[in-house]
KEKE-3310 file (N, C-alpha, C; in steps of 0.2 Angstrom, whole numbers, plus 5000, padded with zeros to 4 digits):
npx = (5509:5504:5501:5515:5525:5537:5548:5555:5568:5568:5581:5583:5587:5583:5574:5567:5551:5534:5522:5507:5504:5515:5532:5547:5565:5575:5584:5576:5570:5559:5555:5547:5530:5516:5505:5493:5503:5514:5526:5534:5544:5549:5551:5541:5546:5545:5550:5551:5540:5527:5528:5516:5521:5527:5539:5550:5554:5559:5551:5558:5550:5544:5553:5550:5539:5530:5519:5509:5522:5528:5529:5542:5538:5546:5561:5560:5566:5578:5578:5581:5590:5580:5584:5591:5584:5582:5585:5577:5573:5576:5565:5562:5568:5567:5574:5583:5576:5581:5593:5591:5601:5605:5594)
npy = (5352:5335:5326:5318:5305:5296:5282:5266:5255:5239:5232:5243:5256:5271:5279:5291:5298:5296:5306:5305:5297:5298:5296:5301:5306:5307:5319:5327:5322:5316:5302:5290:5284:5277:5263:5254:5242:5244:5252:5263:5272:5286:5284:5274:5261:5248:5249:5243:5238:5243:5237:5228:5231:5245:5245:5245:5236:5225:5217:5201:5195:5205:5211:5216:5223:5239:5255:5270:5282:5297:5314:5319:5330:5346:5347:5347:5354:5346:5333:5330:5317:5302:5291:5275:5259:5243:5229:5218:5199:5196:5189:5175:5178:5191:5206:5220:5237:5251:5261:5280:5289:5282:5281)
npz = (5524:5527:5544:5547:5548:5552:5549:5545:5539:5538:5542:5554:5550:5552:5542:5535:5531:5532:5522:5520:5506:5501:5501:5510:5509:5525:5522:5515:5503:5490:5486:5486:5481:5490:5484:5489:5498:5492:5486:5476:5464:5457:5443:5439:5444:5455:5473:5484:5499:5512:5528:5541:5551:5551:5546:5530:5517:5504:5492:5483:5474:5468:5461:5446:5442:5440:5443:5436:5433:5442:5444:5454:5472:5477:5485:5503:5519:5526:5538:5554:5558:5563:5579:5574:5574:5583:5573:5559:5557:5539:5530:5522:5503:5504:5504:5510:5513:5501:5504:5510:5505:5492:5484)
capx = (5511:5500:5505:5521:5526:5541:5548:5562:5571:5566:5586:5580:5590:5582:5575:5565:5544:5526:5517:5501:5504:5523:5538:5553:5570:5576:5586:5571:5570:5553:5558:5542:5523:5511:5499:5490:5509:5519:5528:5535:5549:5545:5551:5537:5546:5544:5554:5547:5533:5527:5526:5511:5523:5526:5544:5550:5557:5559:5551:5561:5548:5540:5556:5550:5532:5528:5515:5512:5526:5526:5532:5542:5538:5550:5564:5562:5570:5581:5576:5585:5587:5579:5589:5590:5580:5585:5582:5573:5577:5572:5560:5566:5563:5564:5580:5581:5574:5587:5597:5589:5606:5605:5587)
capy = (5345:5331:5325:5315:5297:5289:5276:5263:5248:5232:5232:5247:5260:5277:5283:5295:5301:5297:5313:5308:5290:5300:5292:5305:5303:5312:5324:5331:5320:5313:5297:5285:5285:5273:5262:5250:5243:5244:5259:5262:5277:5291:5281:5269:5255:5242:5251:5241:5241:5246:5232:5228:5234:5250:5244:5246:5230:5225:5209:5201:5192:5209:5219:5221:5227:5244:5256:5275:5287:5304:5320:5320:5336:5348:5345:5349:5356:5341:5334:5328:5309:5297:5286:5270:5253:5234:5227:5213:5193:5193:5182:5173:5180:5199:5211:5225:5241:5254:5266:5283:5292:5279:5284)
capz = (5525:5532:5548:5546:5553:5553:5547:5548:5533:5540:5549:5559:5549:5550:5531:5533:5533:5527:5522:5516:5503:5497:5506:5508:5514:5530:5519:5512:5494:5488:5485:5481:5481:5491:5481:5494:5504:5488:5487:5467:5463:5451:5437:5441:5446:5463:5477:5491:5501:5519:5530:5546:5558:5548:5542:5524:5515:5498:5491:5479:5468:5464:5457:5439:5446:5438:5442:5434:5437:5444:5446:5462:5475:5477:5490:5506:5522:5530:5546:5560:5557:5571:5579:5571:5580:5581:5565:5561:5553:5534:5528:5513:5497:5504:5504:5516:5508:5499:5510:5511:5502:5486:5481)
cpx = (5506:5504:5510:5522:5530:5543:5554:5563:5570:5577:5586:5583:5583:5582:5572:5557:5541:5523:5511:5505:5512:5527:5544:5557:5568:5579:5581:5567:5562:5555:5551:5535:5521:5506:5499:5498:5514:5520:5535:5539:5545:5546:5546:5538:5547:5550:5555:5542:5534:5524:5520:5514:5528:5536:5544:5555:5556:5558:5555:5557:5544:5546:5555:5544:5533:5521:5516:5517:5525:5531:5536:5543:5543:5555:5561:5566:5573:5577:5580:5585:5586:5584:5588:5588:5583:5582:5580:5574:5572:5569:5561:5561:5562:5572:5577:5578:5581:5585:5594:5593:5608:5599:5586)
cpy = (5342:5328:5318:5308:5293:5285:5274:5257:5243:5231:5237:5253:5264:5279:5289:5295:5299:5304:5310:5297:5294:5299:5298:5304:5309:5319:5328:5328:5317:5306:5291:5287:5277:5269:5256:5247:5244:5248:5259:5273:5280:5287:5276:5263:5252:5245:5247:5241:5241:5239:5232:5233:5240:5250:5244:5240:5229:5216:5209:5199:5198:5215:5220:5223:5237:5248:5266:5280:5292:5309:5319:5328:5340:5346:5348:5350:5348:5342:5329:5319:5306:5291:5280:5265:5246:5233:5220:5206:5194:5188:5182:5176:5187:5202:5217:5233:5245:5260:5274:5289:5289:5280:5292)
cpz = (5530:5539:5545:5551:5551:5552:5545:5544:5541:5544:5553:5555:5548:5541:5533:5535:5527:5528:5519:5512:5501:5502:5505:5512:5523:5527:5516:5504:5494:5485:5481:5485:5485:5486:5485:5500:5498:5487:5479:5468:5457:5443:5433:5442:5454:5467:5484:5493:5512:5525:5537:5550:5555:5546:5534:5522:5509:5497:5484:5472:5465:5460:5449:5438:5443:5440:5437:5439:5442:5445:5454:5464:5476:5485:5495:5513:5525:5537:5549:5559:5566:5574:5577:5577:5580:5575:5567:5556:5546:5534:5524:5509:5497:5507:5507:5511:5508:5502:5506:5504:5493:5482:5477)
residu = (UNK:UNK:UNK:UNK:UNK:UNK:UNK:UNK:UNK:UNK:UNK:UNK:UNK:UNK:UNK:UNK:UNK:UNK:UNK:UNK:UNK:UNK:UNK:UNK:UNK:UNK:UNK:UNK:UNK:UNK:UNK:UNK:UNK:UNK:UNK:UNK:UNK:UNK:UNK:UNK:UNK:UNK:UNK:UNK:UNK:UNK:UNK:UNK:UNK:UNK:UNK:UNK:UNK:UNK:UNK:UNK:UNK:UNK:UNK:UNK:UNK:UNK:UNK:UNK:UNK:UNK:UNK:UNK:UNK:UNK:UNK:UNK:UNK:UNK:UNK:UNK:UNK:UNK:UNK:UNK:UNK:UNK:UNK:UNK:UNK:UNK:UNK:UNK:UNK:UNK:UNK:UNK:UNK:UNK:UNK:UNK:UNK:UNK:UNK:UNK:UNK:UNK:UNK)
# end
């Protein structure tokens, strides 16, 4: 595992870790892939993307955005969830990213 970093939905909820461009909850799940900030489910479809200030948010005008699938990696061990941070006011046009446990 590459070093890990953190990371927090645009209301401050606690999701989970970057390894490397793969996005995975805090329970252990693989959840979506990095391509440049937009960040796409195994299915291959627009999950979100990764915003400057390393929040995860969901723009609205990209939800039928597709890139290639993939395999997701196999689970692993849960980690301690962080505590969650202030959140922050949308920007029109943009829904908060989905809850770590919906994924």
């Amino acid at each position: 595992m590459d070093e890990v970093k953190w990371t927090w939905t645009w209301s401050g909820r606690s999701f989970g870790y970057w390894d490397g461009n793969d996005l995975w909850t805090y329970s252990g799940k693989h959840v979506g892939r990095r391509l440049d900030t937009d960040i796409f489910g195994p299915n291959g479809w627009y999950i979100g993307e990764l915003m400057s200030n390393g929040r995860l948010v969901r723009n609205k005008s990209k939800a039928g955005q597709t890139s290639p699938g993939f395999v997701p990696l196999n689970a692993r061990e849960a980690q301690k969830r962080l505590a969650d941070n202030e959140g922050q006011p949308l920007y029109p046009g943009y829904d908060d990213f989905p809850d770590p446990d919906k994924l």
